[in-house]
C-alpha positions in Angstrom: 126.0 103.2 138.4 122.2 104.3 138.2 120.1 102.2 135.9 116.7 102.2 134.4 114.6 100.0 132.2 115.2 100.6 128.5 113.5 98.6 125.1 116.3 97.0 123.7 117.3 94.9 120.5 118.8 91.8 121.9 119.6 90.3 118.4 117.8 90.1 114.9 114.2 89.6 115.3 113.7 90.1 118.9 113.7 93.3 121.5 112.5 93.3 125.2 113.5 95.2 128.1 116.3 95.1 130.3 118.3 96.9 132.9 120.7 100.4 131.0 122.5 103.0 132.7 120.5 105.9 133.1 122.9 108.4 130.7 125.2 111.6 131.9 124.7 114.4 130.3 126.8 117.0 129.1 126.9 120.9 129.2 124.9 121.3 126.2 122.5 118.0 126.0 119.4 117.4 128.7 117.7 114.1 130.5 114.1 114.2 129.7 111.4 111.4 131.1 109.2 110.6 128.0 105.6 110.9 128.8 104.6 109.2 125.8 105.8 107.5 122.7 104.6 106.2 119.6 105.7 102.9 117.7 106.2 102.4 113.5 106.7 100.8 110.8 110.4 101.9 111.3 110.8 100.0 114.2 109.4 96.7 113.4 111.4 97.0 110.1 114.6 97.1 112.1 113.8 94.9 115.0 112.9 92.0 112.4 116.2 92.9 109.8 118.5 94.7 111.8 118.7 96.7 109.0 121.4 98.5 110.9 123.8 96.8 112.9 124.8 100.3 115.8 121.2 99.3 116.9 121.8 96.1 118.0 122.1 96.3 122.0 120.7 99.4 122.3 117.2 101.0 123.1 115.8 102.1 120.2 112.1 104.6 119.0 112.3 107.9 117.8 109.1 109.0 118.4 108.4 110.8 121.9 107.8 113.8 124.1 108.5 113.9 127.8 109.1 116.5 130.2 112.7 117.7 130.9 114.4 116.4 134.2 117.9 117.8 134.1 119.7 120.3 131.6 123.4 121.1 131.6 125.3 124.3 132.8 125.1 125.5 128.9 121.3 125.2 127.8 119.8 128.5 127.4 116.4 127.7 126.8 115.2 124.7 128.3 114.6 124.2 132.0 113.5 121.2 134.1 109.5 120.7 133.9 109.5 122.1 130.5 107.1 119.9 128.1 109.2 118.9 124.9 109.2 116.8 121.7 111.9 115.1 121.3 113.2 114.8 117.8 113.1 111.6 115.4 116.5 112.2 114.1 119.6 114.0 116.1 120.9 116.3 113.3 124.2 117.3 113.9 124.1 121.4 114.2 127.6 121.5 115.0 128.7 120.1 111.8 130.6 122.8 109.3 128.0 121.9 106.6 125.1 122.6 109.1 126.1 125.9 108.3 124.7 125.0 104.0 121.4 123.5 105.6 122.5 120.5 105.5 122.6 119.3 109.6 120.1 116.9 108.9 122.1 114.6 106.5 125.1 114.2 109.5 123.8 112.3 112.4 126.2 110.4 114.3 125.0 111.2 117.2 121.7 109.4 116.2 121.6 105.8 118.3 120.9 104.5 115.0 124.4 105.1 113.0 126.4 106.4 116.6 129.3 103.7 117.2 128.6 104.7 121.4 126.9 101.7 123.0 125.4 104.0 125.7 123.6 106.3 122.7 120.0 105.0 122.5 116.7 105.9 121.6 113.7 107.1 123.4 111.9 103.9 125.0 113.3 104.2 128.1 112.4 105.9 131.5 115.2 108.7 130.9 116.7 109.4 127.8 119.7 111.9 126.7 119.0 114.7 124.2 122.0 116.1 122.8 122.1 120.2 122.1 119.1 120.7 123.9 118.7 124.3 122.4 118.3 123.2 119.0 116.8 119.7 118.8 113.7 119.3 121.2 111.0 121.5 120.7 109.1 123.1 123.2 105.4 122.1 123.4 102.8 124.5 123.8 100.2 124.0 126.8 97.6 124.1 124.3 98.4 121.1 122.5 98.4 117.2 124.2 101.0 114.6 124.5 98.9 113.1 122.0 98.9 115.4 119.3 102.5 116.2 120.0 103.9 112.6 119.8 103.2 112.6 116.1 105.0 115.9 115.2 108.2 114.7 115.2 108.3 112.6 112.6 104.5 111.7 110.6 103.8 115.5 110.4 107.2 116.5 109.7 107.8 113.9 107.0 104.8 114.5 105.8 105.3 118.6 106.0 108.8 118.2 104.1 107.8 116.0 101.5 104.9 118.6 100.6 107.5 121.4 100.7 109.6 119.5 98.0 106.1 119.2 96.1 106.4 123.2 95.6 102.7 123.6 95.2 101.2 126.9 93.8 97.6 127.8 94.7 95.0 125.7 93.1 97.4 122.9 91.6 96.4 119.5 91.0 98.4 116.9 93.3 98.0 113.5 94.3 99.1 111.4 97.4 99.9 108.3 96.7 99.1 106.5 100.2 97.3 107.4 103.1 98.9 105.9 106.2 100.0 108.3 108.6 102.8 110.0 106.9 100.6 110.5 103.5 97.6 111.8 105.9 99.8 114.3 107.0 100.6 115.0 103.3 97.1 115.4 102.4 97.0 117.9 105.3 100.1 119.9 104.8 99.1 119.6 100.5 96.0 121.5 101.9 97.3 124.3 103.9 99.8 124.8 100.9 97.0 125.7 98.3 96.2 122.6 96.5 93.0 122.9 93.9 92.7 119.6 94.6 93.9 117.0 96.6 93.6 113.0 95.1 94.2 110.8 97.6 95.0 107.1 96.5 94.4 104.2 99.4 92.0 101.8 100.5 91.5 101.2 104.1 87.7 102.7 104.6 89.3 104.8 107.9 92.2 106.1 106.3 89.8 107.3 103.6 87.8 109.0 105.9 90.2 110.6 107.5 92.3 111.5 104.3 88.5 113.7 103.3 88.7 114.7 106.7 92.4 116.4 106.2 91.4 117.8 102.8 91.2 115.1 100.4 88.8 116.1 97.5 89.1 112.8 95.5 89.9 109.5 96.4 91.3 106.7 94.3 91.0 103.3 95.7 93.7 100.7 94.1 92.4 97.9 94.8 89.3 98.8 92.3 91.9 99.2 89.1 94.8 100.8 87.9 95.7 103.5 89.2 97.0 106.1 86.5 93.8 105.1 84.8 91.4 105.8 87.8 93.4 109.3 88.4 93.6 110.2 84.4 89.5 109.1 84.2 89.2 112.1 86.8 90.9 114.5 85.6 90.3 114.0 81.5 93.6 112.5 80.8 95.4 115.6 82.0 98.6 114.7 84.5 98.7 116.2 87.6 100.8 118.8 89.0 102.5 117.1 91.3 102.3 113.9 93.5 103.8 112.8 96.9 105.3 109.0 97.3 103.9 107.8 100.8 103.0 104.2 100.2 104.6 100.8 100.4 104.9 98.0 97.5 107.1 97.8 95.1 109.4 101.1 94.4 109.1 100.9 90.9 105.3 100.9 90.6 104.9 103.4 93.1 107.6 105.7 92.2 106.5 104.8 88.8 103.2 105.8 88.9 103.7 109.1 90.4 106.1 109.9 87.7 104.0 109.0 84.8 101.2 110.8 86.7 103.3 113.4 86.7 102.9 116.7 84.1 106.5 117.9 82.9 107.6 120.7 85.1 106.1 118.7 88.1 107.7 117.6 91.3 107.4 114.0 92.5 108.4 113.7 96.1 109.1 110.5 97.9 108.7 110.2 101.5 108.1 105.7 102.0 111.5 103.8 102.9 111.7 101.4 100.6 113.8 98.5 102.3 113.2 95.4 100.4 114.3 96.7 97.3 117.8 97.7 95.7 116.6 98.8 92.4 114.4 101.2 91.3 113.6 100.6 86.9 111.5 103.6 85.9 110.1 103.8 82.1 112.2 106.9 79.9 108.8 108.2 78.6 108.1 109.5 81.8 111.3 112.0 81.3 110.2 111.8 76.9 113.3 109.7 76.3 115.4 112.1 78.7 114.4 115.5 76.9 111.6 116.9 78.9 111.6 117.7 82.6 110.4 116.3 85.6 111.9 117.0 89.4 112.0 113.9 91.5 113.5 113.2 95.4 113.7 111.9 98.0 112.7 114.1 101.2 114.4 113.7 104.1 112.0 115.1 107.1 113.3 118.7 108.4 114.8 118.4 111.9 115.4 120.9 114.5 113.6 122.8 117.3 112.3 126.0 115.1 110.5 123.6 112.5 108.9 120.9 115.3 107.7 124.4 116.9 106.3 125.5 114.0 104.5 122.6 113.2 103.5 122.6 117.0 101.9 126.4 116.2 100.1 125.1 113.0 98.2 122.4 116.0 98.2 125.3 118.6 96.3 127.5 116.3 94.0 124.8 115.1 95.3 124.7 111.4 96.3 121.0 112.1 94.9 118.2 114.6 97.6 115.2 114.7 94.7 113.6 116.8 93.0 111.9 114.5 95.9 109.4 113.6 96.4 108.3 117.3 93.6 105.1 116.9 95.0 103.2 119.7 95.8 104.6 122.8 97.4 102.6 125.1 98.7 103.3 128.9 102.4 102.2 130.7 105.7 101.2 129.4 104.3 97.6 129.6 102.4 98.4 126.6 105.0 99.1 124.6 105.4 95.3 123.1 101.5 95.2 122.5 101.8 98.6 120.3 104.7 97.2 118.0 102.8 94.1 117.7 99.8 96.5 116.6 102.1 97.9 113.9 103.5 94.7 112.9 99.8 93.2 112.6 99.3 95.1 109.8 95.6 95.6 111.7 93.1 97.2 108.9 91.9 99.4 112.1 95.7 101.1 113.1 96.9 104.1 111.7 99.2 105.0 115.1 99.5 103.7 118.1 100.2 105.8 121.0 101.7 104.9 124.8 101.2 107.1 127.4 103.4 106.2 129.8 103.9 109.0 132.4 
């Protein structure tokens, strides 16, 4: 049996690399060698709770894009050498309700939720990507490793929780936190329409960057409260609509955005909320449970045909992922460093990137 080195959860609270069979693919799925990975929040999260028990003894990340080394006898459209992305979440597309649009809510194939022990995620030195013609997307020669890394899951997180926003030219929106995943917000609330674009935060380079993607205001929370600081600029009148991207407590943040909120308006939320079971949300936001207001949670869109449109939004210079990539670091032996970086809680990182082939 071939092996490789693969990043592995050894038990609650501690992962480190060890010796995994290199996986067998079937007629349908491809082998790709990442080139280059990024680390998150995610990961630390379920490294330190074990949040969910299939990823215990397996290799775990979800964010990567390598180069394809072997396809089976059934892929179409994917040959060795190709560039790809390889997706954050394995949607099943050969689940009957993939057929309603819903593939993305079945994924047990995922390493995550999958009961197969030899089903892991993407820090390793091969990895298996299942239904090659629909999950990976091919990367154009355009755009970087760099940029591409982050299209996967920050812009496409970001992307779907905009969409669920349904902005109209010229609305009023705000994003409620400007990590990576609300950046990308700002960015895709941008290239929607928005009138303008509040973007709540504090770190001075997120800030930056948030003007940088579009931002035309920015509310910092740490100077007050924060419906009062948004209603003081726009003369007590709510917003259109506002996107969830922060971290705290799920009541204030999901609270805020719905009092923030004008009736008719979308609030989208795109933050995992982990250490809480309860959300408590005020009934004036909804008048008592008489007036509307449309609030979910967005699941990023999965697939090959919306990772390559996003890719075309950074081919065509409409988008730079770029930016977010503040540490770049070089070999798999990096790897520990980087999740440290995201586990620091560093004012200075907004992604960490490892290029490692």
């Amino acid at each position: 049996m071939k092996t490789m080195k693969g990043y592995v959860i050894q038990e609650k609270g501690r992962a480190d690399w060890q010796e995994v069979p290199v996986p067998e693919i079937g007629p349908y799925d491809a082998l790709v060698r990442p080139t280059a990975v990024a680390t998150c929040t995610t990961d630390v999260h379920l490294i330190d709770s074990l949040s969910l028990p299939n990823a215990l003894g397996k290799v775990i990340g979800h964010e990567a894009v390598g180069v394809v080394e072997q396809v089976g006898d059934q892929v179409a459209d994917f040959t060795p050498g190709d560039r790809v992305v390889l997706p954050a979440g394995l949607a099943d597309w050969r689940h009957p309700r993939a057929q309603r649009g819903e593939g993305k809510f079945h994924q047990s194939k995922s390493p995550y939720f999958s009961d197969d022990p030899t089903n892991g995620g993407w820090f390793s030195e091969l990895v298996k990507c299942f239904d090659a013609d629909s999950n990976p997307a091919h990367i154009p020669d355009q755009v970087t490793d760099v940029q591409a890394v982050s299209v996967d899951d920050m812009a496409a997180t970001g992307f779907t929780g905009v969409e669920r926003m349904e902005i109209q030219f010229g609305e009023v929106v705000v994003i409620l936190g400007v990590g990576p995943v609300g950046l990308m917000g700002v960015a895709a609330a941008a290239l929607r329409g928005a009138g303008r674009i509040i973007a709540v935060g504090s770190r001075p380079n997120t800030m930056a960057l948030a003007s940088q993607y579009g931002a035309t205001d920015l509310v910092d929370y740490k100077q007050g409260d924060v419906y009062e600081q948004i209603m003081a600029l726009t003369g007590g009148v709510q917003v259109d609509s506002a996107l969830v991207a922060s971290g705290g407590s799920a009541s204030d943040q999901i609270g805020t955005a719905m009092k923030i909120t004008k009736f008719g308006g979308h609030v989208s939320v795109v933050s995992g909320f982990f250490d809480d079971e309860t959300v408590t949300l005020p009934m004036d936001v909804w008048n008592y449970g008489v007036m509307e207001k449309f609030l979910t949670a967005a699941q990023a869109n999965q697939g090959r045909d919306y990772m390559e449109r996003l890719l075309l939004l950074i081919q065509n210079g409409k988008l730079d992922t770029q930016p977010l990539a503040t540490h770049v670091l070089h070999g798999w032996d990096s790897l520990a460093v980087s999740l440290e970086l995201m586990r620091s809680r560093d004012q200075s990182v907004v992604k960490p990137v490892v290029i490692v082939g």
